[in-house]
Biopython code that builds the backbone (N, CA, C, O; Angstrom):
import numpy as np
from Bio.PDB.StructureBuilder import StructureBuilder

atoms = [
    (1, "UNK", "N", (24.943, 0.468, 92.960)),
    (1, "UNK", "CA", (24.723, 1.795, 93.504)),
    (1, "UNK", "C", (25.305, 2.844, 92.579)),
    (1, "UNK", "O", (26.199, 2.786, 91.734)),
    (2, "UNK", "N", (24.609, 3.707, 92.953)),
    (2, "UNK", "CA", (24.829, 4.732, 91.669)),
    (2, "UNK", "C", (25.924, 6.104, 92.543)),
    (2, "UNK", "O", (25.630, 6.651, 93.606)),
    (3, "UNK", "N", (26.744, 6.280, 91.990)),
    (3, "UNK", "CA", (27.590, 7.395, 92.730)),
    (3, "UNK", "C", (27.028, 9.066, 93.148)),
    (3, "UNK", "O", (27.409, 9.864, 94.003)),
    (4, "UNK", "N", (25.734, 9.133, 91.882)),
    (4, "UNK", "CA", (25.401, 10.401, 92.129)),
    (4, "UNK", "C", (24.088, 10.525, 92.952)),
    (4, "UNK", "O", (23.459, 11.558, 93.184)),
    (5, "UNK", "N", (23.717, 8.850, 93.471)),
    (5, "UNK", "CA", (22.568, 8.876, 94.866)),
    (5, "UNK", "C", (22.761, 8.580, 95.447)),
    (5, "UNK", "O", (21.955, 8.026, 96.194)),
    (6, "UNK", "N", (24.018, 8.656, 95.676)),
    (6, "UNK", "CA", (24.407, 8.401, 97.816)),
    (6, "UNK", "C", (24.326, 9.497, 98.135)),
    (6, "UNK", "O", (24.356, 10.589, 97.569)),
    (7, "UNK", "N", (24.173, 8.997, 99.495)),
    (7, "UNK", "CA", (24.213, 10.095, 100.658)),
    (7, "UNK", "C", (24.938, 11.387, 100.668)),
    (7, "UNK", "O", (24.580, 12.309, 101.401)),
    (8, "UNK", "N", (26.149, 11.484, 99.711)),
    (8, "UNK", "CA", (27.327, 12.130, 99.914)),
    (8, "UNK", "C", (26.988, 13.155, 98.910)),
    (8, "UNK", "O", (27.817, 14.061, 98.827)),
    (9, "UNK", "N", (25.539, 13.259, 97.801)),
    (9, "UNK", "CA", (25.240, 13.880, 97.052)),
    (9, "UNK", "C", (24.876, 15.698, 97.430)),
    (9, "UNK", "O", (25.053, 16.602, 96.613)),
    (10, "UNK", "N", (24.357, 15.884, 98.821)),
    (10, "UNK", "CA", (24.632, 17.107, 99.223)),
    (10, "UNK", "C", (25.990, 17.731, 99.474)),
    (10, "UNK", "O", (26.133, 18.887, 99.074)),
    (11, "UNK", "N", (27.089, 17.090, 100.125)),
    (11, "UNK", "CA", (28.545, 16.693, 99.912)),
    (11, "UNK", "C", (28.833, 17.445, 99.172)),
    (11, "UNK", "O", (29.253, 18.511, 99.621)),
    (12, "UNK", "N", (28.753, 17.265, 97.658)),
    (12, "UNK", "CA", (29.296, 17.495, 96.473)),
    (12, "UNK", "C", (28.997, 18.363, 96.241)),
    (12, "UNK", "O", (29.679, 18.812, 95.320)),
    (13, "UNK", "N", (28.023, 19.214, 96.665)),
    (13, "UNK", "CA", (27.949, 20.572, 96.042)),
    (13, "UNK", "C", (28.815, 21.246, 96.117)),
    (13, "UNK", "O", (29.179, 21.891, 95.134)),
    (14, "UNK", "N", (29.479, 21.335, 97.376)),
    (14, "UNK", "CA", (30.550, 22.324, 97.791)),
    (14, "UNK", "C", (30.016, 23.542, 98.621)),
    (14, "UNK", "O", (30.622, 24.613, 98.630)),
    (15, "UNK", "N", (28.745, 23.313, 99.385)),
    (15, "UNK", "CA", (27.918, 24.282, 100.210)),
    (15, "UNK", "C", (27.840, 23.422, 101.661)),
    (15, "UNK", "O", (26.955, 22.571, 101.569)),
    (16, "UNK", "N", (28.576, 23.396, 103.099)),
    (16, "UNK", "CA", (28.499, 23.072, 103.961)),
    (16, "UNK", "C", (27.498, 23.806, 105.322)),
    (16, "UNK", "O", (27.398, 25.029, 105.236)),
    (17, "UNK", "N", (27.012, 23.359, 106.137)),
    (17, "UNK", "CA", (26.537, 23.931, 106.951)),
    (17, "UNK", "C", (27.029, 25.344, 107.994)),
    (17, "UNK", "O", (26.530, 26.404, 108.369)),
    (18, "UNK", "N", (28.574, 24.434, 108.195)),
    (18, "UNK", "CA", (29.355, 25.075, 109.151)),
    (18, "UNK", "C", (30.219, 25.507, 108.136)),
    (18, "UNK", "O", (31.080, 24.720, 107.744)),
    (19, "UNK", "N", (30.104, 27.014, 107.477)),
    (19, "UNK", "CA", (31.458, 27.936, 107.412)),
    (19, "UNK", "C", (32.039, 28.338, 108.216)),
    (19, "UNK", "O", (31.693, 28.370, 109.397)),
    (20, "UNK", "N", (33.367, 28.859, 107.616)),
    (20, "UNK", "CA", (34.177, 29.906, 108.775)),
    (20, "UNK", "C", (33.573, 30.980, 109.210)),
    (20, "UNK", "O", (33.877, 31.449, 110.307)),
    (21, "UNK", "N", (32.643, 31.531, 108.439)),
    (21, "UNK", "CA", (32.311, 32.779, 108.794)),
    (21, "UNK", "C", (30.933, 32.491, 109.339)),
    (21, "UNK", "O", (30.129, 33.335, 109.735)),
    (22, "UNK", "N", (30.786, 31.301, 109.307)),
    (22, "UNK", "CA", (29.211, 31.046, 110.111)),
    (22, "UNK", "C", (29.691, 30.725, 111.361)),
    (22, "UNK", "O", (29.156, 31.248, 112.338)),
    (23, "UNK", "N", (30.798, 29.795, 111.532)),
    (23, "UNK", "CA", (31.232, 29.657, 112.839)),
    (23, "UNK", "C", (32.016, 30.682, 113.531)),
    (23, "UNK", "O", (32.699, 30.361, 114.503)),
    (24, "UNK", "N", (31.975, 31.840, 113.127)),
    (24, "UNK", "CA", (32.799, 32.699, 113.788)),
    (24, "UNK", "C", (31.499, 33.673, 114.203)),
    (24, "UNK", "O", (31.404, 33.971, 115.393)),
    (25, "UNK", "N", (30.794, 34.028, 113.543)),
    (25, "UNK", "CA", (29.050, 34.542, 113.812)),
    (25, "UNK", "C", (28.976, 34.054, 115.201)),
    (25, "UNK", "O", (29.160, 34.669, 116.252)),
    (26, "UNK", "N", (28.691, 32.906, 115.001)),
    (26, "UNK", "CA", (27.916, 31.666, 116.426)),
    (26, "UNK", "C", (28.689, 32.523, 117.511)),
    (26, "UNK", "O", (28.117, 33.378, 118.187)),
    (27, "UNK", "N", (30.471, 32.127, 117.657)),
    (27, "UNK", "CA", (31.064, 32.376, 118.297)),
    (27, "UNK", "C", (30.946, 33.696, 118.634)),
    (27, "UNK", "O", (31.146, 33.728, 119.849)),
    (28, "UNK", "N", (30.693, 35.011, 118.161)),
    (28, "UNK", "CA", (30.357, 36.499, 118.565)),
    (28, "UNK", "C", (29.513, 36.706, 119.063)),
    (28, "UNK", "O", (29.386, 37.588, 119.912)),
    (29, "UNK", "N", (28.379, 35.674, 118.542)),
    (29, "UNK", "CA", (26.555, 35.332, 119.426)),
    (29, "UNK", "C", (27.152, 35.170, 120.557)),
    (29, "UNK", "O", (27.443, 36.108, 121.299)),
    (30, "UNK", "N", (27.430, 33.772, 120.835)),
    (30, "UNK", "CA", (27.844, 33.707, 122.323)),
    (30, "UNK", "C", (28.398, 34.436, 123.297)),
    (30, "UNK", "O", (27.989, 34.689, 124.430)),
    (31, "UNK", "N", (29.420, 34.760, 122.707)),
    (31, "UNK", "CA", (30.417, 36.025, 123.333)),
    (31, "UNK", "C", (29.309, 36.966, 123.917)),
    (31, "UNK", "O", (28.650, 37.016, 124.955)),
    (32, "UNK", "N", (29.375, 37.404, 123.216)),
    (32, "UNK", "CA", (27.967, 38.638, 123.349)),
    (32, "UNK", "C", (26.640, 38.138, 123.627)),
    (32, "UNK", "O", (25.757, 38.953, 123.358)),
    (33, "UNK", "N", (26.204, 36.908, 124.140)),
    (33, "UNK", "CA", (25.270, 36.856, 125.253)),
    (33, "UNK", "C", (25.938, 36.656, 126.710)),
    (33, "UNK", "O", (25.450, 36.956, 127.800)),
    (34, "UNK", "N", (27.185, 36.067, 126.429)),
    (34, "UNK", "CA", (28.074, 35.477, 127.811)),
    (34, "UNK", "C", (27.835, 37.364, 128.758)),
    (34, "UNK", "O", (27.247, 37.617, 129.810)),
    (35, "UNK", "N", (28.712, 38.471, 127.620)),
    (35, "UNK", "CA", (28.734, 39.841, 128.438)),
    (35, "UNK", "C", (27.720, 40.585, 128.511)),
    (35, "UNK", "O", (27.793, 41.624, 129.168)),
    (36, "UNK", "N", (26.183, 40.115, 127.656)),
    (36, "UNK", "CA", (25.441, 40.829, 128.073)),
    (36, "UNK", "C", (24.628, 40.330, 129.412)),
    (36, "UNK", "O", (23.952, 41.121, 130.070)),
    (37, "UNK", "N", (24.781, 38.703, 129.808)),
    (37, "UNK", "CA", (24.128, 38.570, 130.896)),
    (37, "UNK", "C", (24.806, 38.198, 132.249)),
    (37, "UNK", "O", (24.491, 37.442, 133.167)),
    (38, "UNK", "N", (26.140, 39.244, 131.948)),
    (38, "UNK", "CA", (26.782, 38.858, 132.975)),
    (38, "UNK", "C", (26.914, 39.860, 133.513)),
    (38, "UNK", "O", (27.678, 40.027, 134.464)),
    (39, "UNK", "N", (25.917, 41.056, 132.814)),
    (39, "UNK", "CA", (25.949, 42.692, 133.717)),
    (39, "UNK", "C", (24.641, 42.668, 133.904)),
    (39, "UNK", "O", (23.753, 42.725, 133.054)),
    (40, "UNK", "N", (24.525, 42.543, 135.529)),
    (40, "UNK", "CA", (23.269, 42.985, 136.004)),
    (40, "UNK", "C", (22.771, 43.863, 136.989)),
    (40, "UNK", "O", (21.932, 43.619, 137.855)),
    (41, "UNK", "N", (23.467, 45.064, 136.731)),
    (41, "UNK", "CA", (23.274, 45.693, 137.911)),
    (41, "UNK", "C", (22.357, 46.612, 136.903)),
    (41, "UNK", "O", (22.229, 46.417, 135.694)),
    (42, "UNK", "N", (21.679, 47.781, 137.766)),
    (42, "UNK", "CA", (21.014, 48.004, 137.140)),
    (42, "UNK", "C", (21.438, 49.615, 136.910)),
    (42, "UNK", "O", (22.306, 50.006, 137.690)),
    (43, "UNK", "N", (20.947, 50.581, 135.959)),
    (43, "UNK", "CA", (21.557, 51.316, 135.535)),
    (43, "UNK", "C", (20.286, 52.585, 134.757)),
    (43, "UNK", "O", (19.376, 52.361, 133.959)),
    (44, "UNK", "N", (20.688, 53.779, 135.342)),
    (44, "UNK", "CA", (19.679, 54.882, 134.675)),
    (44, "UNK", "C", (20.488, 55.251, 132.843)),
    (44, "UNK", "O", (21.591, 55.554, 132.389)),
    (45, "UNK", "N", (18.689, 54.895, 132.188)),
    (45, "UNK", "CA", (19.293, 55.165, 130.639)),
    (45, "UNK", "C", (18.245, 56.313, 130.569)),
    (45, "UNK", "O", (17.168, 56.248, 131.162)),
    (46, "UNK", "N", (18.676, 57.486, 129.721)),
    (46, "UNK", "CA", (17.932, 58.530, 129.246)),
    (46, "UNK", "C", (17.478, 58.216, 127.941)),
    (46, "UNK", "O", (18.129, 57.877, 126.953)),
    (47, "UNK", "N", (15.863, 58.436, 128.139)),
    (47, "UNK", "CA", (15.544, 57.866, 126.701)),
    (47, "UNK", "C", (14.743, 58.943, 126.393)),
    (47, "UNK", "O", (13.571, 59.057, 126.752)),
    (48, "UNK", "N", (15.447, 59.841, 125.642)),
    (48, "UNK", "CA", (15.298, 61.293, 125.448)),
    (48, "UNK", "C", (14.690, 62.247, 126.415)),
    (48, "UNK", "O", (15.486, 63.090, 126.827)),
    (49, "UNK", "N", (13.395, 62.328, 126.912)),
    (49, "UNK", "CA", (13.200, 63.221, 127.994)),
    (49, "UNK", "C", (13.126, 62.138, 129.443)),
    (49, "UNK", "O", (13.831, 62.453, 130.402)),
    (50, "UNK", "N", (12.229, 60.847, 129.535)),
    (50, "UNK", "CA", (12.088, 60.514, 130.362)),
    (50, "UNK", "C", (13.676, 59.601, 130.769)),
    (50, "UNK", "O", (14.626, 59.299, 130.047)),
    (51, "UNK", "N", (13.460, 59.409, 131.965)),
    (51, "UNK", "CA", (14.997, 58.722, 132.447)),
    (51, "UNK", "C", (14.284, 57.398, 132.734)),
    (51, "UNK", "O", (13.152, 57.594, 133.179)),
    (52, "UNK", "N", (14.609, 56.130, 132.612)),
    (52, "UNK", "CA", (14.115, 54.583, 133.541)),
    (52, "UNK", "C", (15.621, 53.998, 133.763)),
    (52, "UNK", "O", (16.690, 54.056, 133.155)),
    (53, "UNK", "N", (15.170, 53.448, 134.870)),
    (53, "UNK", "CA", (16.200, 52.269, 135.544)),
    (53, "UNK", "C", (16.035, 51.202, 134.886)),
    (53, "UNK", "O", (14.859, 50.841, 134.929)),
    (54, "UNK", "N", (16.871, 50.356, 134.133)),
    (54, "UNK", "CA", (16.651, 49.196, 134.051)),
    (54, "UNK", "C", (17.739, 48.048, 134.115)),
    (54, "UNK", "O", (18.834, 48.491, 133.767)),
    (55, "UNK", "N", (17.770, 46.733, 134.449)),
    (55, "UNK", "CA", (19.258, 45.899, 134.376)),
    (55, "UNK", "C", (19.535, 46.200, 133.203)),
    (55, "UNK", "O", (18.764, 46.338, 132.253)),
    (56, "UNK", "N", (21.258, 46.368, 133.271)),
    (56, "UNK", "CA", (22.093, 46.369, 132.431)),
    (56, "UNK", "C", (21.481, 45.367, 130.927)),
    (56, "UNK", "O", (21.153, 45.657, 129.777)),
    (57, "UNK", "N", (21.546, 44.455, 131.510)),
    (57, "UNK", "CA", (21.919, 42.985, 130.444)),
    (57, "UNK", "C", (19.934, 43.271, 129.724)),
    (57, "UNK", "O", (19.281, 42.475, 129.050)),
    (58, "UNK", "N", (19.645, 44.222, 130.066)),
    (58, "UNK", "CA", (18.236, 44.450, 129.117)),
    (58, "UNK", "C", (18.817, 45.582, 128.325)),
    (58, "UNK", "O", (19.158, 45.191, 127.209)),
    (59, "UNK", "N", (18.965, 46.421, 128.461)),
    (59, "UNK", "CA", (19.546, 47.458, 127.619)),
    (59, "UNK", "C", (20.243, 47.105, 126.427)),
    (59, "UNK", "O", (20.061, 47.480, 125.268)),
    (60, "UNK", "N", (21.545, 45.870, 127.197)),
    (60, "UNK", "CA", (22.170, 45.327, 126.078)),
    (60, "UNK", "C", (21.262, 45.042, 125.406)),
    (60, "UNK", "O", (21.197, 45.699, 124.367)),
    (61, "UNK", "N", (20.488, 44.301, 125.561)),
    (61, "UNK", "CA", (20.032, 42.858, 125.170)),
    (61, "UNK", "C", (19.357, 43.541, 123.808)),
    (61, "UNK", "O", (19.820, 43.355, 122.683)),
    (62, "UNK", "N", (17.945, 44.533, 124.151)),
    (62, "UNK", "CA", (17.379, 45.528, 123.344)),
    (62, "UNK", "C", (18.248, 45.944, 122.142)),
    (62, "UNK", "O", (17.886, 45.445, 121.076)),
    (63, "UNK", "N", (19.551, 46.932, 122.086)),
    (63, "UNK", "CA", (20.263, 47.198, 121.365)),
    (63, "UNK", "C", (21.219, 46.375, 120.419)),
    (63, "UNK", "O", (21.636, 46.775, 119.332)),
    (64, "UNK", "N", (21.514, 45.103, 121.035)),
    (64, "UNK", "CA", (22.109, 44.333, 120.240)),
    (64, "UNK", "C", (20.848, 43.815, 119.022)),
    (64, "UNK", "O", (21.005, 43.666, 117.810)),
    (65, "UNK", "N", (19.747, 43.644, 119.747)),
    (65, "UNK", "CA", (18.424, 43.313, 118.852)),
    (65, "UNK", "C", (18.478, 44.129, 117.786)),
    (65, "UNK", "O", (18.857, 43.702, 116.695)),
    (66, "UNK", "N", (18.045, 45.606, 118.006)),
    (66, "UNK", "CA", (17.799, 46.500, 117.346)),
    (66, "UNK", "C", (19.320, 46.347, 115.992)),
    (66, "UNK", "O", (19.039, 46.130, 114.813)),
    (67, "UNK", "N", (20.848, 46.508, 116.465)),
    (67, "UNK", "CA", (21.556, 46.151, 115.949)),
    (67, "UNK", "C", (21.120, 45.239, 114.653)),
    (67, "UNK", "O", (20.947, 45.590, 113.486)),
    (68, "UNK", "N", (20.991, 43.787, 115.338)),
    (68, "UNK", "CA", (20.705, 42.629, 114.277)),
    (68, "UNK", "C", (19.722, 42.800, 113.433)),
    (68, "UNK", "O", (19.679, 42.136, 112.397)),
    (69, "UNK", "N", (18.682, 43.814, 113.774)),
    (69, "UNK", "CA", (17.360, 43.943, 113.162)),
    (69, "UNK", "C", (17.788, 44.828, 111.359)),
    (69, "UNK", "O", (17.396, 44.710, 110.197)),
    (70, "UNK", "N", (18.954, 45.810, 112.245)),
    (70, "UNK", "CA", (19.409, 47.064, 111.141)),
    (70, "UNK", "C", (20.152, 46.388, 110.948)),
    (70, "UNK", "O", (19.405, 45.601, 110.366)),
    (71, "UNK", "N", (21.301, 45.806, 110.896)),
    (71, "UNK", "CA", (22.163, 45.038, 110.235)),
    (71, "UNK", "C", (21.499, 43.650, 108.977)),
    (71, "UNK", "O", (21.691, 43.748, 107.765)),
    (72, "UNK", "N", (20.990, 42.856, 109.412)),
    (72, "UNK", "CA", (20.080, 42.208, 108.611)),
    (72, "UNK", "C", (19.174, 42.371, 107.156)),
    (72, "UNK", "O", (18.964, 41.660, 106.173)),
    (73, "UNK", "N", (18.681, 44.033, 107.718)),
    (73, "UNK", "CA", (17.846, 44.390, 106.993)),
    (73, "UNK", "C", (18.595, 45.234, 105.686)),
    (73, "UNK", "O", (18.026, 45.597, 104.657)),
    (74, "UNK", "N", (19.677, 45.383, 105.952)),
    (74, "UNK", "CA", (20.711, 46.407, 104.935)),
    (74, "UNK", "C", (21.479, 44.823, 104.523)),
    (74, "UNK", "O", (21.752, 44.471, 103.375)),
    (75, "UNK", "N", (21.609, 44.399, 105.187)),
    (75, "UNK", "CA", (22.576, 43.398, 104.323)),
    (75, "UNK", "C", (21.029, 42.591, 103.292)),
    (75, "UNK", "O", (21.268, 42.329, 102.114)),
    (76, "UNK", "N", (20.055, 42.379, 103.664)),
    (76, "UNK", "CA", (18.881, 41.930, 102.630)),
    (76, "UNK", "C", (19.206, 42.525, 101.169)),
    (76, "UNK", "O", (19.641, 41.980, 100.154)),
    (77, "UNK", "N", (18.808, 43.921, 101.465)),
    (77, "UNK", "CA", (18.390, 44.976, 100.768)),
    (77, "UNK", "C", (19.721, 45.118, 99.758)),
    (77, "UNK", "O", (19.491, 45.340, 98.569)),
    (78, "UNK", "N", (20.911, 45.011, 100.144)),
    (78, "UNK", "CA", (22.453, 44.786, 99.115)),
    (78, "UNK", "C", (22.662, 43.468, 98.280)),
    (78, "UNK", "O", (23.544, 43.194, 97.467)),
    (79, "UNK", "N", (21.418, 42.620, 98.794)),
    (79, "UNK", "CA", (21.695, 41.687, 97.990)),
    (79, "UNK", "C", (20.825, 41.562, 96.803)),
    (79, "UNK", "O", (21.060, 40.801, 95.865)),
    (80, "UNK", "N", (19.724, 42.414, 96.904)),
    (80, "UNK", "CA", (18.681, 42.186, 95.777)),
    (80, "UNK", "C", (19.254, 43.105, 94.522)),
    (80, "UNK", "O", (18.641, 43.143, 93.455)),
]
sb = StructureBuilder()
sb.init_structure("model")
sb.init_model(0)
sb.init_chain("A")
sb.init_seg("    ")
for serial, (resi, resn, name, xyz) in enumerate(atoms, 1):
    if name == "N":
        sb.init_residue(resn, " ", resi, " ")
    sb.init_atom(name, np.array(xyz, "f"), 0.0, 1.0, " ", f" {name:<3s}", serial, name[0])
structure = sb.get_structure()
């Protein structure tokens, strides 16, 4: 057997699945679905002229999106 075709050859790169900072991500995901669907009452948002009712944990839900959408897209764009 050859040492550089075992299994352990992804191993060696020194690139793992689970970083710290990937596992700390996950962990803020969660967090932040645990409090967005644990508010459900429902709640008037002004969305510039018109007003709607909607549950809480949609509002979140929307904005954290929108968040990840703009966050994502600027961190792309810094890397090229």
């Amino acid at each position: 057997m050859s040492p550089k075709g075992g299994s352990n050859s992804s191993k060696s790169g020194g690139s793992s699945a689970f970083t710290p900072a990937r596992i700390g991500v996950i962990v803020l995901a969660v967090l932040g679905l645990v409090f967005i669907f644990e508010n459900t009452r429902h709640v008037k948002i002004r969305l510039l002229i018109p007003e709607v009712t909607v549950p809480l944990y949609l509002a979140l839900l929307i904005t954290a999106v929108i968040g990840a959408i703009c966050g994502g897209y600027f961190v792309s764009r810094r890397r090229k």
